[in-house]
N, C-alpha and C positions, 0 to 999 in steps of 0.2 A: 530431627523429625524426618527430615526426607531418607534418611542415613536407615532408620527404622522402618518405614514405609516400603522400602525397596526390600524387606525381607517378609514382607506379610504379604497374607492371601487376600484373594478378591472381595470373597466373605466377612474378611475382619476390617479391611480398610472404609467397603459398604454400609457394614453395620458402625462403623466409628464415625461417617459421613451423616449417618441417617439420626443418630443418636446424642449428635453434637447438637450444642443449644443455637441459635437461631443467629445469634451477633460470633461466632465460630465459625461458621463454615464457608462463607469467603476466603478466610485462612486456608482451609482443610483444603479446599478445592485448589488452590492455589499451589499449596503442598503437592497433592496427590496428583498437579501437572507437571510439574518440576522433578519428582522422581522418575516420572515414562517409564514405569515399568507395563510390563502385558499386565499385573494384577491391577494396579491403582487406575489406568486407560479403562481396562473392562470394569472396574467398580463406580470410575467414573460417565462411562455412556448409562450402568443401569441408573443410576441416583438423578442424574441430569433429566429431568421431562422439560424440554424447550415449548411445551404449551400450557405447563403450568408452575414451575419454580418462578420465583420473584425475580423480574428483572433485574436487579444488581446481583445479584450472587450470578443468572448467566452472563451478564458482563463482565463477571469478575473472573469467569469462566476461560472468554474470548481473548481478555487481554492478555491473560496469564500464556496463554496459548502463542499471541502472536510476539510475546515478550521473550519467548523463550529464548537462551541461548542457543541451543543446539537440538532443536525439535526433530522428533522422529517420525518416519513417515507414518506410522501408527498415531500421534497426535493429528497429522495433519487429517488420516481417515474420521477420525473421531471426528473432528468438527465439520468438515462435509456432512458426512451421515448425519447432523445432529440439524443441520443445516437443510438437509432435503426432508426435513421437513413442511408438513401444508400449518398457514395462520400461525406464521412466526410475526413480532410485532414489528416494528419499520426499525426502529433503533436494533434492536437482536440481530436482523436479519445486514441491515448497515454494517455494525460491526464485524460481524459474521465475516462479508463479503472481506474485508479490511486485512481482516486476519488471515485469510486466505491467503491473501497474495504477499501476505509476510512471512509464513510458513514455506511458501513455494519459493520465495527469494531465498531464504536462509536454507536450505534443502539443497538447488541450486548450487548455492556457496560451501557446500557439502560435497559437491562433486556428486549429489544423487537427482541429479533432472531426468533422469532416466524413468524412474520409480514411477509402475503405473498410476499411483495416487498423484504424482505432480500434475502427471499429464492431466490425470481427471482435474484438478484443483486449476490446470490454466484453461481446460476447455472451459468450467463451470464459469470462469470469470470473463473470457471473449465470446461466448454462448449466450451472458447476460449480458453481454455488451453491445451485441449486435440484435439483442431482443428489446433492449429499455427504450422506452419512448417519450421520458419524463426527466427533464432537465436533471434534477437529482439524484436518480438512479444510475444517468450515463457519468455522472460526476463521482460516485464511490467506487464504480468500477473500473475508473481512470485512475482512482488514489491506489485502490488492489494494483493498480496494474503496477503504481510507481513504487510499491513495496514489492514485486517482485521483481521488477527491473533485470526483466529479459530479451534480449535486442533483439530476438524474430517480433517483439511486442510494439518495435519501432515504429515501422508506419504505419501501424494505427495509432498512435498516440500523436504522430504528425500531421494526420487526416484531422483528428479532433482538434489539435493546436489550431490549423489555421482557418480551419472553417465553422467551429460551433460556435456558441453562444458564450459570454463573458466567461461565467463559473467554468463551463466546459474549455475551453482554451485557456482559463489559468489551470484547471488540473492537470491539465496532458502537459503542459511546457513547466509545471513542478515535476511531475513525472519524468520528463526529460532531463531536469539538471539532476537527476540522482545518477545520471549513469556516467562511468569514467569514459577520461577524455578518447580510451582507441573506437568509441561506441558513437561517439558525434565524426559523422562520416560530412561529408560535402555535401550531400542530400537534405540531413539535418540544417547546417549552416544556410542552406541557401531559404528555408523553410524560414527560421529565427529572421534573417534578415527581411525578409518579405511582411511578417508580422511589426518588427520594429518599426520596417521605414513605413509600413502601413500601404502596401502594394496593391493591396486587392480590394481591403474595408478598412474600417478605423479599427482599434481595435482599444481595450481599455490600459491605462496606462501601468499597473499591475502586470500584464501580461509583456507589455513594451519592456518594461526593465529586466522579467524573466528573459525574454528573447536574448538581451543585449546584455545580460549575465550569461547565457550560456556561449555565444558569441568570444568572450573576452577571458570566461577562464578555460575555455579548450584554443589553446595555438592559436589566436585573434590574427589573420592578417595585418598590416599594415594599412588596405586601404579598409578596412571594417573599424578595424581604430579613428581612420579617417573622417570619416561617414558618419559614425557614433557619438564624436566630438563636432561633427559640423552637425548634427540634429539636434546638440541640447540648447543652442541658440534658438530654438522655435518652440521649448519648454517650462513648464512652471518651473519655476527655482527648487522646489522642495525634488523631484524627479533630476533636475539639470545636475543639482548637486551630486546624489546619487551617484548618477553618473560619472561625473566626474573623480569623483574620488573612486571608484569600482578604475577606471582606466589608471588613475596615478599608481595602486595598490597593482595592476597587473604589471604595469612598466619597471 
């Protein structure tokens, strides 16, 4: 199908988009992202109305998008654009953002971070980041961030680990263990250790074991194994264990 699709015009794949029966076209759509061609992209911005298609067919839209193997920077324009627009619904526009930063990672890993759409695609996600004001919204834009896992995106994800609110300090320190170990700098460590030992606040115990996972699989000193094994003595058992077995599997 997609073998086919890559040789048709805008005109044919739109009218086969528009003319397919109703339980079909999550497929087609699906299709017709997976081929990226310029015909199937431009048949799918006309077909797609993000203020009024049924919400699964544009989820089926976004995921396909952010699932892609090897997404072109033309896919990632399409969903921007599809994206700016106004009274998109909270679920659309969540995903939306998600996908974003999963197109910007994989693009990135393409060796195309250059590409003016990346840069748009990371401003649109630290632009909404430094604009949200509602627990939720700083929490999807932390997930975008940990799908694109770009290390200039470091300390702001370290600003949020250790000083937001529960959700927001587990997103940013999930966001942190996605990136390889040359990208946890000493800066990073001393940040994880401060949240684990609970330096500043308390912090949830979710967040504690993130810290002291990131801790123990990038290069774990000696005295941080120390430290790590002398705090689960002051631990519920179900957390202690954790722990411990996380340090046996490093050794």
């Amino acid at each position: 199908f997609i073998q086919m699709l890559h040789g048709a015009k805008k005109r044919d794949i739109l009218q086969l988009l528009r003319r397919a029966p109703e339980e079909t076209r999550p497929f087609l759509v699906e299709v017709a992202v997976a081929t990226q061609s310029v015909a199937s992209l431009a048949a799918l911005s006309d077909f797609l109305d993000f203020s009024k298609e049924p919400k699964p067919l544009l989820e089926k839209f976004l995921y396909a998008a952010a699932f892609s193997l090897r997404p072109s920077g033309d896919l990632l324009h399409l969903v921007l654009d599809k994206l700016d627009r106004k009274q998109l619904a909270p679920e659309i526009w969540e995903t939306g953002i998600v996908a974003v930063g999963s197109l910007v990672g994989k693009l990135c890993q393409q060796k195309l971070c250059g590409l003016q759409v990346v840069e748009r695609g990371v401003e649109t996600i630290l632009r909404g980041l430094r604009g949200a004001e509602e627990e939720p919204e700083v929490v999807i834009y932390l997930l975008a961030l940990g799908n694109a896992m770009l290390p200039e995106t470091i300390p702001t994800l370290l600003e949020h680990a250790e000083d937001g609110p529960t959700a927001v300090t587990a997103a940013a320190t999930s966001a942190l263990q996605r990136f390889p170990a040359p990208h946890i700098s000493s800066k990073v460590k001393r940040v994880m250790r401060r949240i684990f030992h609970q330096k500043r606040k308390s912090y949830d115990k979710t967040c504690r074991l993130a810290a002291a996972e990131i801790l123990l699989d990038n290069h774990p000193s000696p005295m941080d194994v120390i430290n790590i094994l002398l705090a689960t003595s002051e631990m519920e058992t179900e957390m202690a264990t954790l722990l411990l077995l996380k340090v046996q599997n490093s050794l």
